[in-house]
C-alpha positions as CSV (number, residue, x, y, z in Angstrom):
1,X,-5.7,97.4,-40.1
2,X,-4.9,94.2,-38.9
3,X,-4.5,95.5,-35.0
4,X,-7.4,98.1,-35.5
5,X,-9.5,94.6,-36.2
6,X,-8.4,93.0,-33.2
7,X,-8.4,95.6,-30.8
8,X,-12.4,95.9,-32.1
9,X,-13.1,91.8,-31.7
10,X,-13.8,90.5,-28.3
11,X,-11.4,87.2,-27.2
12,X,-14.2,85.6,-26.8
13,X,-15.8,86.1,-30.3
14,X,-12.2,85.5,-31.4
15,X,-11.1,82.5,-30.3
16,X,-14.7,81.1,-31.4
17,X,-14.3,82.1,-34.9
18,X,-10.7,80.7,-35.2
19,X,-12.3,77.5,-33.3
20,X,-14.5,77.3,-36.2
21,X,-11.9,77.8,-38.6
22,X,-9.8,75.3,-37.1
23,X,-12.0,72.4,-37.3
24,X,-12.8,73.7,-41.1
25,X,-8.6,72.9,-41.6
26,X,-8.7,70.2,-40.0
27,X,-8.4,67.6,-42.3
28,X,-5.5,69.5,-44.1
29,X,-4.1,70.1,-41.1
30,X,-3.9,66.2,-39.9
31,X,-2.6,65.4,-43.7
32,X,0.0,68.2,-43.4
33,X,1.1,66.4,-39.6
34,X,4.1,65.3,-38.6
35,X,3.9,61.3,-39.0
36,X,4.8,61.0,-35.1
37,X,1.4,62.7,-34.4
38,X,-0.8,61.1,-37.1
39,X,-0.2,57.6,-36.6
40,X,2.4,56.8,-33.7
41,X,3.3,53.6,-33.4
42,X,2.7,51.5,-30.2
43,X,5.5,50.8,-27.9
44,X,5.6,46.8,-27.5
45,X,4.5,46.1,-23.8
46,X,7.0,45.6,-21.2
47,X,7.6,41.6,-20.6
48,X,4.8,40.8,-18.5
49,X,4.6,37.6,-16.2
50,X,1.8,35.9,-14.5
51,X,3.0,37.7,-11.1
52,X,3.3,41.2,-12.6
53,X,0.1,41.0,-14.8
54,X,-2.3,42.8,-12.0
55,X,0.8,45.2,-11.1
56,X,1.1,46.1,-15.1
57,X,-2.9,46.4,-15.3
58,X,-3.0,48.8,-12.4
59,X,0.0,50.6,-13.9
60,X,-1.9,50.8,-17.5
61,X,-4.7,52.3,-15.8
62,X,-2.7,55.2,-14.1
63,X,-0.9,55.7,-17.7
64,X,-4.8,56.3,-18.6
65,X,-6.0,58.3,-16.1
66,X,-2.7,60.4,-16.5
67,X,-2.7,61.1,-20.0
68,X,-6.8,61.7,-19.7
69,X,-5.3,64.5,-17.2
70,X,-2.8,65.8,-19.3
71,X,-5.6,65.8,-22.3
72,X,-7.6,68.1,-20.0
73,X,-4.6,70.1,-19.3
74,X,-3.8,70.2,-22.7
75,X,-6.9,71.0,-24.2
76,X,-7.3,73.5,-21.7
77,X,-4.1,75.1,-22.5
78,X,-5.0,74.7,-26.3
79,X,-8.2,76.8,-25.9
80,X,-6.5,79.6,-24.1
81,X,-4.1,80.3,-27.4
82,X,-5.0,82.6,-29.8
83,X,-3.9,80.4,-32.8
84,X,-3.9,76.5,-31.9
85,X,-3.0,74.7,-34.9
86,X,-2.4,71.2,-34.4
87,X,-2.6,71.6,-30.6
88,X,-5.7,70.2,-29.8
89,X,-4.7,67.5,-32.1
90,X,-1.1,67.1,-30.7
91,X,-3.1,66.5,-27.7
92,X,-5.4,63.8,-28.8
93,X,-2.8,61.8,-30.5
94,X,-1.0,61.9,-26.9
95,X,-4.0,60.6,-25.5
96,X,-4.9,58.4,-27.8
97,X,-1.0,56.8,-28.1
98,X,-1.1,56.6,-24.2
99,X,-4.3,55.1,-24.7
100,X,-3.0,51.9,-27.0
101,X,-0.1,51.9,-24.5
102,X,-2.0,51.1,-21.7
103,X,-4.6,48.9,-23.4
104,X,-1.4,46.7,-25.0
105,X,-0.3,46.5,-21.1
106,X,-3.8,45.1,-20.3
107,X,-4.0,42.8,-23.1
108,X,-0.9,41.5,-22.9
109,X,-1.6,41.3,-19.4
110,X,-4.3,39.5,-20.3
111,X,-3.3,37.4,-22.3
112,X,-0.3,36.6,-19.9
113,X,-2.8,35.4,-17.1
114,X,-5.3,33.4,-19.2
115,X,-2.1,31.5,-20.9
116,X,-0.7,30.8,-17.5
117,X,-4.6,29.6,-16.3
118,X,-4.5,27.7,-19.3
119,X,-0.9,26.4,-18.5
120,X,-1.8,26.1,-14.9
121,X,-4.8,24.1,-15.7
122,X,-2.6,22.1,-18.5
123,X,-0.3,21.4,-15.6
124,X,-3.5,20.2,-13.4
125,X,-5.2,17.9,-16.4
126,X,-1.7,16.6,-17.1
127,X,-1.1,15.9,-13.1
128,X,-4.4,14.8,-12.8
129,X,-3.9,12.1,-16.0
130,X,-0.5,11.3,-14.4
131,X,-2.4,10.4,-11.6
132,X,-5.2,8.6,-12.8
133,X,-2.3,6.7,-14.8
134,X,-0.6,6.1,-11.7
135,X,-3.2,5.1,-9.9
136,X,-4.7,2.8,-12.6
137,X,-1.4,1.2,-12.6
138,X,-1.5,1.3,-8.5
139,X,-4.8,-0.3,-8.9
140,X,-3.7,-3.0,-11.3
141,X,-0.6,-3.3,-9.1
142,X,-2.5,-3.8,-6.2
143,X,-5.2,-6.3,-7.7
144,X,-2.1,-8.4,-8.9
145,X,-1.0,-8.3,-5.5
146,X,-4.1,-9.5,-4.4
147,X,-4.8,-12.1,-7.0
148,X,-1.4,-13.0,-5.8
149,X,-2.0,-13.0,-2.0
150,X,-5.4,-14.5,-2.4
151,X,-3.3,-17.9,-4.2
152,X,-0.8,-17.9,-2.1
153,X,-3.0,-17.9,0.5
154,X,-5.7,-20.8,-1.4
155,X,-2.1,-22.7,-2.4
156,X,-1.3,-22.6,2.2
157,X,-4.6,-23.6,3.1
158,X,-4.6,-26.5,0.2
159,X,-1.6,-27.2,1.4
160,X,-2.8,-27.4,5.2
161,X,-5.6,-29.0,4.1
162,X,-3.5,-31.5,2.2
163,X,-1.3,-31.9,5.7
164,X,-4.2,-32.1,7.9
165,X,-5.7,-34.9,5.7
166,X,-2.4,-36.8,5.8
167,X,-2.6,-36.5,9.6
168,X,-6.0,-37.3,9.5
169,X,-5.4,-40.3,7.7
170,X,-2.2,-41.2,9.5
171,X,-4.2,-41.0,13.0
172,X,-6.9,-43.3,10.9
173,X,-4.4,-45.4,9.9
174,X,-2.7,-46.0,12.8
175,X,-5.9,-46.1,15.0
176,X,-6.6,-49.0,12.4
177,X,-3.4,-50.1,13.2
178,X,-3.5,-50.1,17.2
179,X,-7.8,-51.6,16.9
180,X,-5.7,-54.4,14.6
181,X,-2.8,-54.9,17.1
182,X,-5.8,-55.1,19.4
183,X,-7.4,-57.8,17.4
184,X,-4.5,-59.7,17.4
185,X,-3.6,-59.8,20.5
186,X,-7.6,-60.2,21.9
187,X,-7.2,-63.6,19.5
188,X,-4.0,-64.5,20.8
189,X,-5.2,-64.4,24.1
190,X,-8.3,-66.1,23.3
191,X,-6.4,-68.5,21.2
192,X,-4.2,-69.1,24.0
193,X,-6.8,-69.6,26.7
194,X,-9.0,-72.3,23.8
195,X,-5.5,-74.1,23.9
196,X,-5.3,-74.1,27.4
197,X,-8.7,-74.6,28.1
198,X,-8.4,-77.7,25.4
199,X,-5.4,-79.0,27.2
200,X,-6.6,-78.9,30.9
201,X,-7.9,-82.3,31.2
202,X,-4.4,-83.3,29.6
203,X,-2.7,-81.2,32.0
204,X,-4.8,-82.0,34.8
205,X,-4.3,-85.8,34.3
206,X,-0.4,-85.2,34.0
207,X,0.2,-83.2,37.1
208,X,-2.3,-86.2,39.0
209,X,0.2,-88.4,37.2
210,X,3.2,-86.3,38.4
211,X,2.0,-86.2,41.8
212,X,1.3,-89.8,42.3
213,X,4.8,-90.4,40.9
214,X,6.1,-88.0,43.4
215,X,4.2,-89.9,45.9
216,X,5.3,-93.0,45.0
217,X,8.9,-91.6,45.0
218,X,8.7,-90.2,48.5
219,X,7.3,-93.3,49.5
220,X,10.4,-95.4,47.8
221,X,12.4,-93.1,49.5
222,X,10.4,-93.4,53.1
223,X,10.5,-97.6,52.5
224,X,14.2,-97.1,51.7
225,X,15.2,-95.4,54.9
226,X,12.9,-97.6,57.3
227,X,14.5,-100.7,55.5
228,X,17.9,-99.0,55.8
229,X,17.3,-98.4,59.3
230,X,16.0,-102.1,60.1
231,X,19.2,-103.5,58.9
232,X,21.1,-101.4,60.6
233,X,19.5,-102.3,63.7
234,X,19.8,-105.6,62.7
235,X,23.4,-105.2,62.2
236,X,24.2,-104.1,65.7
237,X,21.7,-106.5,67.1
238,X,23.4,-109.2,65.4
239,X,27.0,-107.8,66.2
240,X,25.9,-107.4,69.7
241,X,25.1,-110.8,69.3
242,X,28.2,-111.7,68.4
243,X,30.4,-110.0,70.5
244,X,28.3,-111.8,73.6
245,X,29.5,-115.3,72.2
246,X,32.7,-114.7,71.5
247,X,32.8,-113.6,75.1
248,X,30.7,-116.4,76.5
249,X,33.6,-119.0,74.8
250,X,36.0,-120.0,76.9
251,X,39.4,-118.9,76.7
252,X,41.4,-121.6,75.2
């Protein structure tokens, strides 16, 4: 009876009507399912760095598109079976768990990249205070190195200033000095010349006095020799004298 019905249904017809019936049992069918197909659990995601993340998103998309394939396929396959129970839903559930597979990979993939933006611009704010700190510090060490420079350098010109007023005052003091020494010796001089201006009648009268004392000596001297000489001629005029009497005597 049961052939002699099917040999008189078309496929067609067939397969519609147990469609129809299939989607009436569905609901008992899904509580009457294997746990695996109701409710499989997602795989954890494979570990997923910051390099791999657009690697694992690409991959989580061709785990998509391939199990949307095999869903085709499957649903394909499931419509060409007489009786189909739990096939179409079989089918889903692979989808479906292929589906949270690939959408953990992009989350996590996710999630990888913005932690490592985050840690990347972590690593930048942190740089970026350890260089403002650095350079506040390079800042301060460079103004104190300026404050420094700029008295060291106020402390060398004070103290060239303090040399160059000593030598100003030495130059002053010894110009003093030398117009003093100058002084001195113009007063001296003019001292000297008052005296000897003072004592040139004096001197005058004693070198008159010294020359007519000289004169007077030279004439002693002159008188001396011309008396000296007149005795001496009167000497041999009176020896002369003398010698012709004693030889006018006769010879007794």
């Amino acid at each position: 009876m049961v052939r002699a019905w099917q040999s008189d249904v078309e496929p067609a017809k067939l397969r519609a009507v147990m469609r129809s019936r299939l989607f009436v049992a569905m609901p008992l069918l899904l509580l009457l399912a294997p746990a695996s197909l109701r409710a499989q659990a997602v795989a954890p995601p494979p570990t997923i760095t910051a390099e791999s993340a657009v690697a694992e998103r690409a991959r989580a998309k061709a785990i998509r598109d391939a199990a949307e394939r095999r869903y085709l396929a499957d649903k394909a396959d499931c419509n060409t079976r007489m009786i189909a129970i739990g096939c179409l839903t079989a089918a889903q559930e692979r989808r479906a768990a292929a589906g949270r597979e690939a959408e953990a990979i992009r989350k996590e993939s996710h999630r990888v990249e913005r932690e490592a933006r985050q840690a990347k611009v972590a690593e930048r704010e942190a740089q970026r205070a350890a260089a403002a700190t650095a350079q506040a510090a390079d800042n301060q060490a460079r103004v104190q190195r300026h404050r420094a420079e700029e008295a060291e350098r106020a402390a060398e010109r004070q103290r060239r200033q303090g040399e160059a007023q000593s030598r100003l005052e030495g130059r002053r003091a010894k110009a003093a000095d030398e117009r003093e020494a100058r002084q001195r010796k113009i007063e001296a001089r003019r001292q000297d010349e008052a005296r000897r201006a003072a004592a040139a009648p004096e001197n005058a009268r004693k070198a008159a006095e010294r020359k007519r004392k000289h004169a007077d000596k030279v004439q002693k001297i002159e008188q001396r020799e011309r008396d000296y000489e007149a005795q001496r001629k009167y000497r041999e005029v009176e020896k002369a004298a003398a010698e012709a009497r004693r030889a006018a005597e006769p010879t007794r």
